[in-house]
N, C-alpha and C positions, 0 to 999 in steps of 0.2 A: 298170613297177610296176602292178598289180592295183589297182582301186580301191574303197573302201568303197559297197555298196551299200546304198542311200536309200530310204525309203518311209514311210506314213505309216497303215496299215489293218493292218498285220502282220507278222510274220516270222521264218522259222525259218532256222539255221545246223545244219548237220550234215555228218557227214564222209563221206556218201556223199551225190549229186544228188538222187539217187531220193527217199533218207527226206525230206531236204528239200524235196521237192516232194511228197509225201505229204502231211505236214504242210502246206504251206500250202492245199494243196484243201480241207483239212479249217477252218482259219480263214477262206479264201475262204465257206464252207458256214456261215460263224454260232458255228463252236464256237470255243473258247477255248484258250487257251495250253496247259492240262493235257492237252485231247483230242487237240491236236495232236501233240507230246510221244508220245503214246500212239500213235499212226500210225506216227508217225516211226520210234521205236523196235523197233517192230514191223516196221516195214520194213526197219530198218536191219539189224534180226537173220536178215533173209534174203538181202539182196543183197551185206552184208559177213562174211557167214559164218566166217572165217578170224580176225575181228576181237571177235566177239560172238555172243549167240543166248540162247533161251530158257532154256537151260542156265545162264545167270548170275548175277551180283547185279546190283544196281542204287540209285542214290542221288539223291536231289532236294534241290532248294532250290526254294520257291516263293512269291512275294512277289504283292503287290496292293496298293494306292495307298493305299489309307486302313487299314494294318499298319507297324508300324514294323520291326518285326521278322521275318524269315523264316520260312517252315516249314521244315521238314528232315524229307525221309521218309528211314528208314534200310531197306531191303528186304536186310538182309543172311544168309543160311542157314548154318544152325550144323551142325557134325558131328555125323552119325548117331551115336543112340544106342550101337552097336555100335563105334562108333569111338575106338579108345582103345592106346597102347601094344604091350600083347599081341595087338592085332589083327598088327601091321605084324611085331613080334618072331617069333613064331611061321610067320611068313616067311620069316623069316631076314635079313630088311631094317634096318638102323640108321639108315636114313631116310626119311620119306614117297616111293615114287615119283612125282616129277612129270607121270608118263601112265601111263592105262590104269587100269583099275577100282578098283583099291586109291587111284587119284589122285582119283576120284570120288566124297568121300565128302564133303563137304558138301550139304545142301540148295540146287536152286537156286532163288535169292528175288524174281528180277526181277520176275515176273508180280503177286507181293504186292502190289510198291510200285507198279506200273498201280491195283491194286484201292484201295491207302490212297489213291491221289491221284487217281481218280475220285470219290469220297466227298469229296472238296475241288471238286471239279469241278461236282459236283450240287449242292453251297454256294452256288458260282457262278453256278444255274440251266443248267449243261451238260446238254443233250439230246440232244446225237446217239448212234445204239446203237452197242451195242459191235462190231454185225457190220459196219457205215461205217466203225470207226475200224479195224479190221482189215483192211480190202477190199483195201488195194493190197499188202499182203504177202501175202496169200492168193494174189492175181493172179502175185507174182511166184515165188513158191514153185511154183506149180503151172503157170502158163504158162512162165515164166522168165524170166529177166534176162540182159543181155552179162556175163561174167565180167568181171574189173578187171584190169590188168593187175599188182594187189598180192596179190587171189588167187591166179593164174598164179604169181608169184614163190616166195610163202608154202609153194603146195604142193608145189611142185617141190622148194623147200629141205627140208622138215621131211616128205619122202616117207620117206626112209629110217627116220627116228624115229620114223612113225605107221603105216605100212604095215601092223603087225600088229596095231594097238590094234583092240579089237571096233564097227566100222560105220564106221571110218574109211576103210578105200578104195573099201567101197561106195558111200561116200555122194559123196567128193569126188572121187576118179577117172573119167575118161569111156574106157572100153574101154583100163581099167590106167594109164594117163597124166593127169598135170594137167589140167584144159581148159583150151585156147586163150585167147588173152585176146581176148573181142569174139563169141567163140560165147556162143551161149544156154545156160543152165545150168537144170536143176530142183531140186525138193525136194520129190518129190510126200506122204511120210510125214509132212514138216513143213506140209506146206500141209492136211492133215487134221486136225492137231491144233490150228492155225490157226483152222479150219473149227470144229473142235469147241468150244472157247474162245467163236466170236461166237456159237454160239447156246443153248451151254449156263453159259455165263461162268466169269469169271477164275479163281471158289472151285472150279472144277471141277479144274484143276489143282494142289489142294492135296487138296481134302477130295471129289472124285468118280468117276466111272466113269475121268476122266482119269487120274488119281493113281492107281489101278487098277491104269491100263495101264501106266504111268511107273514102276511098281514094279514092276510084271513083265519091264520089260526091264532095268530094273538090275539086277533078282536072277538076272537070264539071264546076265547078263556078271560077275557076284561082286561088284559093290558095293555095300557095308555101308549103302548107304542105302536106309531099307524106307519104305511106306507109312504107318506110323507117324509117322515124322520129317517126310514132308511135313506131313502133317495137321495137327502142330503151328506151320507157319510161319505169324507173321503180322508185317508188317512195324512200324515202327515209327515213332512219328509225337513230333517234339518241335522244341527250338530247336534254333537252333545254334551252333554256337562264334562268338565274334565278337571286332574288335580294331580299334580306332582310330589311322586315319594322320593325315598330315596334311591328306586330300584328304577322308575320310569316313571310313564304317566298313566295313570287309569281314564275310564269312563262307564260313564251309564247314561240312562236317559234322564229329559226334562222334566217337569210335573206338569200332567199331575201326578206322576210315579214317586216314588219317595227314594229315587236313584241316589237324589243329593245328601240322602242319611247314610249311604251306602260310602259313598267317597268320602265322607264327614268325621265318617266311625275311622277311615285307615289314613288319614291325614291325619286327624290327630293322635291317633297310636303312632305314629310314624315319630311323632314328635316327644315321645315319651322315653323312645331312647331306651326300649328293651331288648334284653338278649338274650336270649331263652325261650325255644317255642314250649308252651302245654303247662310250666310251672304256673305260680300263684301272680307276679307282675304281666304275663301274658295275657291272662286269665280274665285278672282287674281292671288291667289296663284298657284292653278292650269292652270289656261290660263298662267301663265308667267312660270311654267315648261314645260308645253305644246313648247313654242315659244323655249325653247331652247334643249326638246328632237327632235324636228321636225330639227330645225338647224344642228344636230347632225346628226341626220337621211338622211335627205341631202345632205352631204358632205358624206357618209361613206358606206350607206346600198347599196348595189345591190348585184347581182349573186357573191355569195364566192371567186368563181374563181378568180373574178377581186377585191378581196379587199384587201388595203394592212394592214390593222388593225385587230383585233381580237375585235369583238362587246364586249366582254366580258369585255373588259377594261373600259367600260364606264359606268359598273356596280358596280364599285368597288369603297368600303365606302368612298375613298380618294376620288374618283374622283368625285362621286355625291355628297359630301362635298364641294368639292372646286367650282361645279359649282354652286352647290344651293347661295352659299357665295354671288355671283354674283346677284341675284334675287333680285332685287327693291322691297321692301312689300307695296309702297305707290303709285307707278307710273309703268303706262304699258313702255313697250317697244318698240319702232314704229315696226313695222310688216308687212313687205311687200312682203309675198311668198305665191305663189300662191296653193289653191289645187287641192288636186287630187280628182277625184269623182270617183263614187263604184256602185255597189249596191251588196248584199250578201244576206246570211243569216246565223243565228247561232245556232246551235244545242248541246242541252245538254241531258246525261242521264248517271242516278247513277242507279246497280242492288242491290239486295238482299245481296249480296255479297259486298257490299261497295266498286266496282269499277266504277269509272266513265271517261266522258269521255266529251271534249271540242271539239268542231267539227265544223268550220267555210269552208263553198265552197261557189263559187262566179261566173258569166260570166263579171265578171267587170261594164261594164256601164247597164244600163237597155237592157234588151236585148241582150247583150255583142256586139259582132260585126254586129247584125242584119241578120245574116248568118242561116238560117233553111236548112238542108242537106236535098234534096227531097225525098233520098230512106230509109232512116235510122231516119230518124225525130230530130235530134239532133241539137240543136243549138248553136253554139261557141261562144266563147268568145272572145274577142276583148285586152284580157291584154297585149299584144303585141305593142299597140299601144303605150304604156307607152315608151318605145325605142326610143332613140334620134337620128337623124341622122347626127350630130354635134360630129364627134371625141374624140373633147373635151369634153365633158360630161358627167357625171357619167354612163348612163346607153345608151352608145352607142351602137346601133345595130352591131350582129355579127352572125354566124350564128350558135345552137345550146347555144344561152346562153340563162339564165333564167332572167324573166322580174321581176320588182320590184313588190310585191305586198304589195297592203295595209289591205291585209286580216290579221289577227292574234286571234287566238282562246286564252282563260285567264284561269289560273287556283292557287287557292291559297288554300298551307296546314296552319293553322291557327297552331299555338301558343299551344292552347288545346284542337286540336283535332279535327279540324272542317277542313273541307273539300271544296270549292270551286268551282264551274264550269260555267263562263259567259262569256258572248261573245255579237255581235251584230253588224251589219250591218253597212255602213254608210262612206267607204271609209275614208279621210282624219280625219271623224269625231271618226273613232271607238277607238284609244287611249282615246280620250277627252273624250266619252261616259260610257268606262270601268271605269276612273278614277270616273267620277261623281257617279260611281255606289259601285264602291268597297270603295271609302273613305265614303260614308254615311253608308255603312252598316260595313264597317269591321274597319274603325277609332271612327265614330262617333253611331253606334249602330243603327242607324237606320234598321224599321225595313226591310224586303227582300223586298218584293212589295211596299213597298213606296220608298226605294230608285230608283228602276227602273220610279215610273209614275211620281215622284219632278217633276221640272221642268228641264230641261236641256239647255247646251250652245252647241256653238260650231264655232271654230274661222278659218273663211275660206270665200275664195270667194266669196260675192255674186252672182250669173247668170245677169251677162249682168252690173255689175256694174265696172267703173276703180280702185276701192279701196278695201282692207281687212276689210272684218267687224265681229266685235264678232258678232253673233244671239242668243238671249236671247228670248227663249219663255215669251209668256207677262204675264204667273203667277207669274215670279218673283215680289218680295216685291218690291217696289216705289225707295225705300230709297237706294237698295240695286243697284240698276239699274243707280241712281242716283251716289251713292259713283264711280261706276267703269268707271262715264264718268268724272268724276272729277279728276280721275287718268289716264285721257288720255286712257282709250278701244275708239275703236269706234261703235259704239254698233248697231245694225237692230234689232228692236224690232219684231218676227213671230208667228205665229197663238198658239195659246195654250198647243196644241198636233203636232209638226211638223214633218213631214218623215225625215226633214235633220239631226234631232236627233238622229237616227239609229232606231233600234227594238231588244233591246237589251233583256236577259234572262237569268237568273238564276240559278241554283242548290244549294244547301249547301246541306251536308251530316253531321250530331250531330254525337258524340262521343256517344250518347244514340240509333243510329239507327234511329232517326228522320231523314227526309225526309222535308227539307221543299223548294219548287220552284216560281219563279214569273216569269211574262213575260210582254210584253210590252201592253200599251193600246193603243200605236201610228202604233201598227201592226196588222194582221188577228193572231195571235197565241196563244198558249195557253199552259197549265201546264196538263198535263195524267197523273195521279197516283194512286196506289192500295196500 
């Protein structure tokens, strides 16, 4: 068993080594939890390229010791003007393509939410420049890094599907083939726009010669997103959703995130009145608030603009009371909705100073839209594609609206003092996975790093299958496996350690200054701390 790592001056989790040790040189150097953050991510957007990059969104939670309440930076980019309907019709397409330029039509916002949450940072008295906090993604963009052996996978599998998308084999092939896992990889077009960023800053990528340039290779390749629509990004800065257990209060962010399924799923397990983490009541319990925060989620989450509810109502004791009510403890629920897929990553880091910070950014599917920009090296993301082209629909294409995401970054103040910060990859799966992680450790005491490596579930679509199936890694117990088919789950029994799991990570900050972080073993990442 992995064991939780201790420290008492700082530290960051992330799902690659490198960002994490990015980050902590940067808190080693005097900055703080945001600047770290910012390294991190930065770094992470080069060395797990397949997973993320500049191309994306991005979300924050941000707390500090004398706040009772969180920030929540929203960095989400909306559909180009141009974007709408008749774009896709006159196609001949009755669906957003999931790749390729027509899939690249949001804004992408991650860079925003750096610039809102430096402006929190320089609150903080944060000093270090922006070309420090960019330094080791520059390095490794332009020097290069060992490939992982989840890039090497990633490309190999989704070559066929990206082969022809505009600067996708350029970028990621080495003479036509994957690269090897453990050779040196570049990015020398991203490590210039890197470049350009420390010393022209972050608004350069919205409103400058960057955004420019960043228009000129999207309108090279056909997509609808112009210089225009960048100009207009700026990210957004407010509370956050919030919900009381019995241990504290959680949060996460607003929609169009699906944070509110997140809090939804552990309010109402809260209310089920379980005692036993990992048997068959924990198990169920959770998969059957799972099915009816998703249901909720559903019918209600997209871009604010267009909702006509206040998410907040659904957090409220009456309400999570009445629906738990409903919750069968002996029999699943038939389950017939389909998921969403992702892929992220999640970043956590607490300073000296006891602030920390929840930090989830994404290009959506692996690769996001398979879009590599030739001048600028950046790769987009495809969450755009999420957009119905059906009217009727919750999250019907319009143009400037914000796409639903399944990203949401978690953050719980405990009861006595304890502090919070996890998150983890995994699209449809990342509520399912926060809960499995925060009820073993913050209901049932488990410890940090064994709740993250247990075994995990996660209730969604099979690939290529007509039915919903739970997925149960096969370290679960026999018995337990057995109980949940007897109650009607319909269960896919998967490999020990499975990516569909997420790569989830952890922080707690003690009431004592203790430091203690976990990270996943189903991922390349790792716990930095001093």
């Amino acid at each position: 068993m992995l064991q939780a790592v201790k420290a008492s001056r700082g530290m960051v989790s992330a799902s690659h080594h490198l960002a994490s040790q990015a980050g902590l040189q940067i808190l080693r150097e005097g900055g703080n939890a945001i600047e770290a953050i910012v390294a991190a991510a930065a770094t992470i957007s080069v060395v797990y390229p397949h997973m993320n990059g500049l191309g994306g969104d991005g979300f924050w939670l941000v707390s500090e010791p004398d706040r009772r309440v969180p920030i929540a930076i929203s960095a989400v980019g909306a559909a180009g003007m141009a974007v709408d309907e008749d774009l896709y019709r006159r196609q001949g397409l009755d669906v957003v393509p999931p790749r390729g330029a027509l899939a690249a039509n949001t804004v992408a916002a991650t860079v925003s939410g750096w610039l809102a949450a430096l402006e929190i940072s320089a609150e903080w008295g944060g000093k270090l420049s922006l070309a420090r906090l960019l330094e080791e993604a520059i390095h490794y963009a332009r020097v290069g890094f060992p490939v992982s052996e989840s890039q090497q996978r990633f490309t190999r599998d989704k070559h066929d599907e990206l082969a022809d998308v505009p600067g996708w084999a350029d970028t990621f092939l080495v003479d036509g083939r994957p690269p090897a896992a453990g050779t040196l990889f570049t990015q020398p077009a991203l490590a210039n726009t890197l470049a350009r960023l420390a010393t022209s800053g972050l608004e350069d990528f919205y409103r400058g010669e960057l955004a420019r340039q960043i228009a000129g290779d999207l309108a090279r390749i056909g997509s609808p997103v112009t210089a225009d629509d960048l100009a207009r990004q700026h990210a957004q800065v407010g509370e956050p959703l919030t919900t009381t257990l019995r241990c504290g209060s959680v949060y996460n962010v607003t929609p169009p995130c699906q944070g509110l399924a997140s809090l939804m799923i552990l309010g109402l397990f809260d209310r089920l009145g379980c005692d036993e983490a990992d048997g068959f009541a924990h198990v169920h319990g959770l998969v059957e608030a799972t099915k009816r925060a998703i249901l909720t989620r559903n019918e209600h989450v997209t871009d604010p603009v267009y909702m006509a509810v206040d998410p907040r109502q659904f957090l409220s004791d009456a309400a999570l009371t009445e629906l738990a009510a409903g919750i069968d403890r002996e029999r699943a629920m038939p389950w017939p909705v389909v998921a969403v897929p992702g892929d992220t990553v999640w970043l956590g880091a607490v300073d000296a100073q006891g602030r920390t910070v929840s930090f989830i950014h994404s290009i959506y599917w692996e690769f996001g839209s398979g879009v590599n920009l030739r001048d600028t090296g950046i790769q987009w993301q495809n969450r755009g594609s999420s957009f119905s082209l059906n009217e009727e629909e919750q999250n019907y294409i319009r143009p400037q609206r914000l796409p639903f995401h399944t990203n949401n970054p978690a953050m719980a103040l405990f009861d006595d003092g304890r502090v919070m910060v996890y998150g983890t990859m995994g699209g449809e799966g990342q509520p399912q996975t926060q809960a499995a992680v925060f009820t073993r450790y913050g209901f049932y005491g488990q410890g940090l790093q064994r709740a993250i490596t247990a075994p995990r579930w996660v209730l969604s679509r099979t690939w290529g299958a007509p039915r919903t199936d739970l997925r149960m890694e096969a370290r679960f117990a026999k018995d337990v496996i057995d109980a949940l088919c007897d109650a009607g789950h319909e269960i896919s029994i998967v490999e020990e350690f499975d990516d569909a799991m997420g790569h989830a990570g952890a922080i707690v900050l003690h009431p004592s200054g203790v430091l203690e972080g976990a990270t996943d073993p189903r991922s390349d990442g790792a716990v930095a701390a001093f």
